[in-house]
MOPAC internal coordinates of N, CA, C and O (Angstrom, degrees):
PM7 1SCF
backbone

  N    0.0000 0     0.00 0     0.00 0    0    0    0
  C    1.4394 1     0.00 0     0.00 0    1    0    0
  C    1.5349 1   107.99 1     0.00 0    2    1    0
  O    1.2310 1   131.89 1   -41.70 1    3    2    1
  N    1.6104 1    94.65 1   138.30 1    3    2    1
  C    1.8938 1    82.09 1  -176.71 1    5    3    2
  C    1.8339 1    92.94 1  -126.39 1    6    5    3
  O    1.2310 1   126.29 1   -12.55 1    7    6    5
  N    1.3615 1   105.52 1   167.45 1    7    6    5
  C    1.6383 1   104.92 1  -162.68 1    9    7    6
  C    1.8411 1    77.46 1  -138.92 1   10    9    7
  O    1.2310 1   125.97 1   -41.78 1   11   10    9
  N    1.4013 1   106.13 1   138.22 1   11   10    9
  C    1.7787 1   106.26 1   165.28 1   13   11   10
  C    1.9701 1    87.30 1  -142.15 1   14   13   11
  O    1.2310 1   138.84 1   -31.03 1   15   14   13
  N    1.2937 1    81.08 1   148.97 1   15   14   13
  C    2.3557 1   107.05 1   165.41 1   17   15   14
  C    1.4621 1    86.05 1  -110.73 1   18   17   15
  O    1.2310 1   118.07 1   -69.39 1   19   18   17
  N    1.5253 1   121.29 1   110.61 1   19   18   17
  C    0.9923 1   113.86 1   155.90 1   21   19   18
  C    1.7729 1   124.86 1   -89.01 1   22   21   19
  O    1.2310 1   110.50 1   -39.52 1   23   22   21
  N    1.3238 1   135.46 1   140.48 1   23   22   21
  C    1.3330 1   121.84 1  -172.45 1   25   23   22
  C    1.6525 1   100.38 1   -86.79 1   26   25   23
  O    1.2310 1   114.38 1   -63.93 1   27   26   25
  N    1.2876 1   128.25 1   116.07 1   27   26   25
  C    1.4474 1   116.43 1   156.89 1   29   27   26
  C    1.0624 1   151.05 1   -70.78 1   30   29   27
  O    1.2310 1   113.01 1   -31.48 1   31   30   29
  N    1.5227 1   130.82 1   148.52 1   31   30   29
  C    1.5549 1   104.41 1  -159.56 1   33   31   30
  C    1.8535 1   100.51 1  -124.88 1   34   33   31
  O    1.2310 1   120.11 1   -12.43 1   35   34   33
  N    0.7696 1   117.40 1   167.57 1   35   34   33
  C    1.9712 1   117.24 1  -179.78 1   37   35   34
  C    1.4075 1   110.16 1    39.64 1   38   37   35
  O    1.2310 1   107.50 1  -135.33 1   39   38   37
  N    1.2100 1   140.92 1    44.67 1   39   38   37
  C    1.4199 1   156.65 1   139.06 1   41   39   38
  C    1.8537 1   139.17 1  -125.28 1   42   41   39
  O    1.2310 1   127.96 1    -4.34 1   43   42   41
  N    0.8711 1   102.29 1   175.66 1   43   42   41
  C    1.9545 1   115.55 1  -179.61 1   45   43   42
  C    1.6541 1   101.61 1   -57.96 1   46   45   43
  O    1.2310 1   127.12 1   139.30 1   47   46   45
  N    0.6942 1   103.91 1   -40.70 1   47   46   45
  C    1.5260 1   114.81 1  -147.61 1   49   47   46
  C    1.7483 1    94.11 1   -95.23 1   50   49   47
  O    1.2310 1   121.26 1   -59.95 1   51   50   49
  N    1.2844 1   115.19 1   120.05 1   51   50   49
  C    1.5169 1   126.29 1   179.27 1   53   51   50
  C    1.4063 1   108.71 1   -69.58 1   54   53   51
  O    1.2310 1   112.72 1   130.66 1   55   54   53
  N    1.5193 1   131.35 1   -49.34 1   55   54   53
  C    1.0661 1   142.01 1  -142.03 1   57   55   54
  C    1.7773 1   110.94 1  -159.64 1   58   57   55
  O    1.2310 1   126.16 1   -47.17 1   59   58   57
  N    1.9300 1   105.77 1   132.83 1   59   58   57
  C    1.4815 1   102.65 1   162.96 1   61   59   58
  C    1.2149 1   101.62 1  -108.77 1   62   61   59
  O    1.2310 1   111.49 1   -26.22 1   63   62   61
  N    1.6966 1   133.63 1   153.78 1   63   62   61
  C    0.9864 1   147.56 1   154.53 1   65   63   62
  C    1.5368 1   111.73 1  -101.44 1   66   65   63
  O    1.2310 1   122.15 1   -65.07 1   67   66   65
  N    1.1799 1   113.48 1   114.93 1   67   66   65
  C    1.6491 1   104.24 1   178.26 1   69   67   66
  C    1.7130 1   116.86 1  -130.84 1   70   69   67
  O    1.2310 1   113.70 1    13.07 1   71   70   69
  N    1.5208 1   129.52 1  -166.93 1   71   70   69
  C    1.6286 1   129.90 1  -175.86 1   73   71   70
  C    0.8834 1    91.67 1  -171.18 1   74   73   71
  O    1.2310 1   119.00 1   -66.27 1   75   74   73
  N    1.5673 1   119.52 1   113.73 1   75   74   73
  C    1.3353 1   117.13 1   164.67 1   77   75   74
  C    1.9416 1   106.21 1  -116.76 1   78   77   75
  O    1.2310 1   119.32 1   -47.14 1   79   78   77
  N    1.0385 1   118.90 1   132.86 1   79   78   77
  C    1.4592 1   128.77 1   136.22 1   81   79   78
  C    1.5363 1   156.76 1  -127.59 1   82   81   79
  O    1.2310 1   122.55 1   -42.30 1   83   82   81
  N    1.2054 1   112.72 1   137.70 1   83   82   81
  C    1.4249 1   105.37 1  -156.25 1   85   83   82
  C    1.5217 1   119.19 1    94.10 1   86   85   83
  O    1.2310 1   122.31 1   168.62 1   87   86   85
  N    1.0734 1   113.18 1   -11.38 1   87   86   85
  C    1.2775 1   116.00 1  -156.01 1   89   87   86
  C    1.6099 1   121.76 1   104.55 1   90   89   87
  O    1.2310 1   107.99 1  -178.72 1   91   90   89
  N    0.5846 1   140.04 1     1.28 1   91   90   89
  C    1.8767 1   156.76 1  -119.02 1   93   91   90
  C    1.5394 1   101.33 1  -164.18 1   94   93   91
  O    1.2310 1   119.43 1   -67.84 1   95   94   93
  N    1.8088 1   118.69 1   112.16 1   95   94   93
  C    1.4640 1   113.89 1  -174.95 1   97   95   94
  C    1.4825 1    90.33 1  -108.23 1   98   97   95
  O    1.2310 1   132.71 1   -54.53 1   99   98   97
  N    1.5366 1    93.04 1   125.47 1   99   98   97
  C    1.2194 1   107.66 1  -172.30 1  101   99   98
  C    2.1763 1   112.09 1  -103.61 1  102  101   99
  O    1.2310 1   131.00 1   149.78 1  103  102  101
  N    0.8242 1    96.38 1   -30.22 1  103  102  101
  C    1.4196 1   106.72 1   170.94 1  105  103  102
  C    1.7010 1   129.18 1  -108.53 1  106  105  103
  O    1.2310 1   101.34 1   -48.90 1  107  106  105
  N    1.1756 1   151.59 1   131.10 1  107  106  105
  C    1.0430 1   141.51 1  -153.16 1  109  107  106
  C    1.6104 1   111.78 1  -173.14 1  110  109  107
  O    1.2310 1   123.21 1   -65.28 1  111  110  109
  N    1.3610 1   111.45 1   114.72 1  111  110  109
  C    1.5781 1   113.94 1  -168.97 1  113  111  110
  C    1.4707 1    97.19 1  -147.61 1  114  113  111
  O    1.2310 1   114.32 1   -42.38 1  115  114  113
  N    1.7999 1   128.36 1   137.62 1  115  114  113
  C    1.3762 1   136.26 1   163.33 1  117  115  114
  C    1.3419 1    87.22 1   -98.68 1  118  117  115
  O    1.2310 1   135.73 1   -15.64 1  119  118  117
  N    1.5451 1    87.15 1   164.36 1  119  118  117
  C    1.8178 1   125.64 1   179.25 1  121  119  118
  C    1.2269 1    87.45 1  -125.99 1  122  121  119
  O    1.2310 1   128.20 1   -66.75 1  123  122  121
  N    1.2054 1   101.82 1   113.25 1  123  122  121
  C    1.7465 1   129.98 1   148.48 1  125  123  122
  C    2.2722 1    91.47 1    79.81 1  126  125  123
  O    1.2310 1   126.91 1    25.00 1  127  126  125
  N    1.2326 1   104.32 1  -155.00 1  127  126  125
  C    1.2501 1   116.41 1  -172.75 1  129  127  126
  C    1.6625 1   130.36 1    65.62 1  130  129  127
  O    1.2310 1   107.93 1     5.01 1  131  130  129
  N    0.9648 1   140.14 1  -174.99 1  131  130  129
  C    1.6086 1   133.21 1   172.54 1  133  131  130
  C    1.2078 1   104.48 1   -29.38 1  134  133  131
  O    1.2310 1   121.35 1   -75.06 1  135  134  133
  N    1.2275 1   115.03 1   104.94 1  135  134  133
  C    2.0914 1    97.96 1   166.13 1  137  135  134
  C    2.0127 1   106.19 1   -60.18 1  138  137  135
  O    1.2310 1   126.78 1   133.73 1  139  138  137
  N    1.2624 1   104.56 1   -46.27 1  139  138  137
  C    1.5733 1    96.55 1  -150.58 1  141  139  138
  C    1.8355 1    84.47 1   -57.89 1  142  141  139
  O    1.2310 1   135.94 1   121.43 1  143  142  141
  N    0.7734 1    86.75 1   -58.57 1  143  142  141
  C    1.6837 1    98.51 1  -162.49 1  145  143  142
  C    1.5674 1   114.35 1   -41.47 1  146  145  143
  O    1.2310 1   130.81 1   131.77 1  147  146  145
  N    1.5503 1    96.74 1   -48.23 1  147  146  145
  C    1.7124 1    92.02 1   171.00 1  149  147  146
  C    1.5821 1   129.66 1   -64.03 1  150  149  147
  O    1.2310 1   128.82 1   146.76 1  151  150  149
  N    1.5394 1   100.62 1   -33.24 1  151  150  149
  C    1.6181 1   114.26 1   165.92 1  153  151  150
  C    1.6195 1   106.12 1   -66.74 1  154  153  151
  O    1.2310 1   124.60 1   160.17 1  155  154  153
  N    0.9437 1   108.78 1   -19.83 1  155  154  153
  C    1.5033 1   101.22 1   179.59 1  157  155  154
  C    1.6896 1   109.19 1   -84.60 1  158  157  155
  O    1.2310 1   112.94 1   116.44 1  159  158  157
  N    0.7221 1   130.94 1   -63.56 1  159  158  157
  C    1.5900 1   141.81 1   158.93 1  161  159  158
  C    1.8613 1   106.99 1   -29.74 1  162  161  159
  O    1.2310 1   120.97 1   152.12 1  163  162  161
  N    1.4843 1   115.76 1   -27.88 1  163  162  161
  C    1.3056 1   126.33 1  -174.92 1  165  163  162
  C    1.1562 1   104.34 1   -62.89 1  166  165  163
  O    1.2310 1   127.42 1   125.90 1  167  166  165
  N    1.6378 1   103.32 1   -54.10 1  167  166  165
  C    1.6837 1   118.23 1  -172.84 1  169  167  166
  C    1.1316 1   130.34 1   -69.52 1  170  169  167
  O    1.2310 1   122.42 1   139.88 1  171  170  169
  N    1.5420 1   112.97 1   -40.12 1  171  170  169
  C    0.9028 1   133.65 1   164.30 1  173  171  170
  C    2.0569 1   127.44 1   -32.98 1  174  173  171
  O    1.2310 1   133.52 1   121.83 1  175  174  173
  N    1.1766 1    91.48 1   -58.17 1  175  174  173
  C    1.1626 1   101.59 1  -172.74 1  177  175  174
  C    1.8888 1   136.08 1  -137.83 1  178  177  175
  O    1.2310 1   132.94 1  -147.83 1  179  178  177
  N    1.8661 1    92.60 1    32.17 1  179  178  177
  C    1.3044 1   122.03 1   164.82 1  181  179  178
  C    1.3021 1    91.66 1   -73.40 1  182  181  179
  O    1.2310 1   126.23 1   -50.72 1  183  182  181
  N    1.5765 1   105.62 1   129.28 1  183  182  181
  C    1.8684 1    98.85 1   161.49 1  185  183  182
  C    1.4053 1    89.98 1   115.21 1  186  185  183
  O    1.2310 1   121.58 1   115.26 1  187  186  185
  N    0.6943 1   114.58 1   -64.74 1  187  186  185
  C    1.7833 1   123.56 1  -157.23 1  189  187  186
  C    1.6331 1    99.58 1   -73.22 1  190  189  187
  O    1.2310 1   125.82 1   -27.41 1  191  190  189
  N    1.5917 1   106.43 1   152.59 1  191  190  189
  C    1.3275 1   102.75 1  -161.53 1  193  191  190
  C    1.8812 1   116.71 1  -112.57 1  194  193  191
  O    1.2310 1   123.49 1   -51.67 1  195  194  193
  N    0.8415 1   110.91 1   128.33 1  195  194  193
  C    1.6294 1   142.02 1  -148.35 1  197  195  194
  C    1.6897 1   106.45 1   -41.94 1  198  197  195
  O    1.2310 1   118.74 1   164.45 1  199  198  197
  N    1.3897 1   120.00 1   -15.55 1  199  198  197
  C    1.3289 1    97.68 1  -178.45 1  201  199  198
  C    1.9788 1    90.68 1  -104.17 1  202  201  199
  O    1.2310 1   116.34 1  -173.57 1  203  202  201
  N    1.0658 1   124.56 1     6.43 1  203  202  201
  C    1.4937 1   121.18 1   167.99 1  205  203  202
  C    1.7553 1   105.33 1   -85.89 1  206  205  203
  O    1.2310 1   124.17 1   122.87 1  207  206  205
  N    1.3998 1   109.60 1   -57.13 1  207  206  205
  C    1.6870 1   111.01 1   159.03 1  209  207  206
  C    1.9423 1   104.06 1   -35.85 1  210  209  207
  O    1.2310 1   112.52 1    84.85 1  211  210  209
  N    1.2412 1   131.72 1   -95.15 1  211  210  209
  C    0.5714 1   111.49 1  -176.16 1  213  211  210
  C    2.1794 1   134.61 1   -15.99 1  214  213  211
  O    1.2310 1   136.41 1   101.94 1  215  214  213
  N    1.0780 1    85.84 1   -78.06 1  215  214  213
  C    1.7196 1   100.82 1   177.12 1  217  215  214
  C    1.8225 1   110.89 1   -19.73 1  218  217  215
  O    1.2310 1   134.53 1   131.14 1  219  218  217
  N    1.6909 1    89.51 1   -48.86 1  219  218  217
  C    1.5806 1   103.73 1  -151.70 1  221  219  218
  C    1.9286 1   105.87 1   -78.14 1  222  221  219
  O    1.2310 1   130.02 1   168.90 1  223  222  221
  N    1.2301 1    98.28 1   -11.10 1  223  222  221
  C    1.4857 1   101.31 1  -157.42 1  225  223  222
  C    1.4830 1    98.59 1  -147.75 1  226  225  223
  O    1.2310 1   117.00 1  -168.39 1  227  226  225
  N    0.8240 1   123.32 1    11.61 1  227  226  225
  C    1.9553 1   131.28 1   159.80 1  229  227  226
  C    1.3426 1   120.52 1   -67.32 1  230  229  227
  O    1.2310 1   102.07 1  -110.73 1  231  230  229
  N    1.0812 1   150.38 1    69.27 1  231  230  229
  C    1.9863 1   151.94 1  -177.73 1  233  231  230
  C    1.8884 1    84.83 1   144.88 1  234  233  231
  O    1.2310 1   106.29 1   158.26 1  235  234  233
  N    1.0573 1   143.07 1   -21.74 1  235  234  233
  C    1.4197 1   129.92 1  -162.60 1  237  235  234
  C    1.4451 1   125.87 1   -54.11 1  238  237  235
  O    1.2310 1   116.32 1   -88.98 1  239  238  237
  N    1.5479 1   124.60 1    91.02 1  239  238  237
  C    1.1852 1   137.51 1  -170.43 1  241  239  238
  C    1.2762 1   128.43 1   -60.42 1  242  241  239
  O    1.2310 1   115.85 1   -36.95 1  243  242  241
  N    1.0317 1   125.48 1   143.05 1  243  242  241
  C    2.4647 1   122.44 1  -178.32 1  245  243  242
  C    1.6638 1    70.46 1  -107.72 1  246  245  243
  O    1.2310 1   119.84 1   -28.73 1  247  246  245
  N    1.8519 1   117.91 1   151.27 1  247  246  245
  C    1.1698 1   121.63 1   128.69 1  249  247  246
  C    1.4623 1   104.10 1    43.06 1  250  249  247
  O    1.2310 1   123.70 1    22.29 1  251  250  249
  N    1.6075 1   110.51 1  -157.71 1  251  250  249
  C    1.0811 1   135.74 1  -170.67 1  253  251  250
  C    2.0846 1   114.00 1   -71.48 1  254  253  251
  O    1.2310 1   129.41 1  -167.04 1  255  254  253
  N    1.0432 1    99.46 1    12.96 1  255  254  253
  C    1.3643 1   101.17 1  -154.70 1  257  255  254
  C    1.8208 1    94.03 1   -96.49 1  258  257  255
  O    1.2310 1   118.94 1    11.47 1  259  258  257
  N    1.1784 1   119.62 1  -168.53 1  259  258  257
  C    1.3145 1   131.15 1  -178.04 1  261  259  258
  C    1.8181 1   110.50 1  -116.80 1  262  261  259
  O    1.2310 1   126.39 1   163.83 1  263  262  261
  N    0.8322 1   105.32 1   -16.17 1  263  262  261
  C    1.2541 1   128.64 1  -172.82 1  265  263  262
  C    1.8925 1   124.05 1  -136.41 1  266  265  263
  O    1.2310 1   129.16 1    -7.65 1  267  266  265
  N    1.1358 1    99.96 1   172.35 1  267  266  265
  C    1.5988 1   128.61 1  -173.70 1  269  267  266
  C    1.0341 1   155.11 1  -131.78 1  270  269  267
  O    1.2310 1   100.38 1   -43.26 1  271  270  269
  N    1.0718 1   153.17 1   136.74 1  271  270  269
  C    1.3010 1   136.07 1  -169.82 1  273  271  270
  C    1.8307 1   112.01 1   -77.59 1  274  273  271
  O    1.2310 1   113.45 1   140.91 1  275  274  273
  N    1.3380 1   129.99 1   -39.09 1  275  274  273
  C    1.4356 1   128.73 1   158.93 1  277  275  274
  C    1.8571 1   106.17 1   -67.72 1  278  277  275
  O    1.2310 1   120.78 1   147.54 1  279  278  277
  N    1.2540 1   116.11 1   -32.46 1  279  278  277
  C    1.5033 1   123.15 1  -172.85 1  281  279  278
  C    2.0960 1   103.94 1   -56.32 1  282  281  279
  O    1.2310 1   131.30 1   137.35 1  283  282  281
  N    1.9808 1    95.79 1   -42.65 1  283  282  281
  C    1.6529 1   106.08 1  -178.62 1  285  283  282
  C    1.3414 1   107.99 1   -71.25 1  286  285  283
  O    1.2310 1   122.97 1   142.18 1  287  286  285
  N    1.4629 1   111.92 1   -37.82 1  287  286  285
  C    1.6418 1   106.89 1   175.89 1  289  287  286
  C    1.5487 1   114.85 1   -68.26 1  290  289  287
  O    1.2310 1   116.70 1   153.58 1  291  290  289
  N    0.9498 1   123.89 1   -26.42 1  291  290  289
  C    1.5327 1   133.58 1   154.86 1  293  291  290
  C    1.8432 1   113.03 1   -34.18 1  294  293  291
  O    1.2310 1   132.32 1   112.55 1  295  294  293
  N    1.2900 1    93.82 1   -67.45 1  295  294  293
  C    1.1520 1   118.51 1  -159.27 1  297  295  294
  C    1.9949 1   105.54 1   -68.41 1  298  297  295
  O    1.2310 1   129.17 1   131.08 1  299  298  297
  N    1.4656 1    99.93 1   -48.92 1  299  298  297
  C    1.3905 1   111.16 1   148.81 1  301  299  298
  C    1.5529 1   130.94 1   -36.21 1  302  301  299
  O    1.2310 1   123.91 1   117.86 1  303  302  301
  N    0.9994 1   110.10 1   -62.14 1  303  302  301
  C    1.7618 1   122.72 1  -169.60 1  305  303  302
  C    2.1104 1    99.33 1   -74.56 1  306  305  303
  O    1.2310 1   131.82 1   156.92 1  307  306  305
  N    1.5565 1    94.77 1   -23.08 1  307  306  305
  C    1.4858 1    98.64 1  -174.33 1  309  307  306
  C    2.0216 1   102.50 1   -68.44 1  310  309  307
  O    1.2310 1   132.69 1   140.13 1  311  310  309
  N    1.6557 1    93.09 1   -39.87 1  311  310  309
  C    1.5232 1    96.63 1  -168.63 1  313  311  310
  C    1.7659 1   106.35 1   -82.90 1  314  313  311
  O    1.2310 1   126.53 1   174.74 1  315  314  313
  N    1.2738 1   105.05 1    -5.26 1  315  314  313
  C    1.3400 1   108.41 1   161.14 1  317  315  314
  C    1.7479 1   140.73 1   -76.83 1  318  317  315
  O    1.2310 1   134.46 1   154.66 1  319  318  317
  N    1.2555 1    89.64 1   -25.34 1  319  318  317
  C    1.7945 1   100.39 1   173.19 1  321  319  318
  C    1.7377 1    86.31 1   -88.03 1  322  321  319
  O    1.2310 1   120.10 1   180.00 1  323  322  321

């Protein structure tokens, strides 16, 4: 089982907390940012296994920004393998 705090950068959301094993992220919590939205993204894709997370939500843009809040969990799960 692996556990990462990822720090985020150009978004709402300060912080990912994630658990992946097997391949498979099993735990998943933001610090600070959209609640609905981050709980929504929570549900979404607890369970499901990390290089499909990745795929699905890797380039995913907010607004004017370069980045995302599913785009950082991307980016997270990337610095995790």
């Amino acid at each position: 089982m692996r556990e990462l705090v990822y720090e985020t950068q150009g978004v709402c959301a300060s912080r990912i907390y994630l658990t992946v094993e097997d391949g498979i992220l099993l735990r998943l919590r933001f610090e600070d940012g959209c609640d609905g939205n981050t709980q929504g993204i929570c549900r979404l894709v607890e369970g499901m296994a990390v290089d499909e997370i990745i795929r699905r939500l890797r380039g995913i843009k907010c607004e004017e920004k370069e980045t995302s809040c599913p785009d950082q969990l991307a980016r997270a799960l990337e610095k995790l393998k």
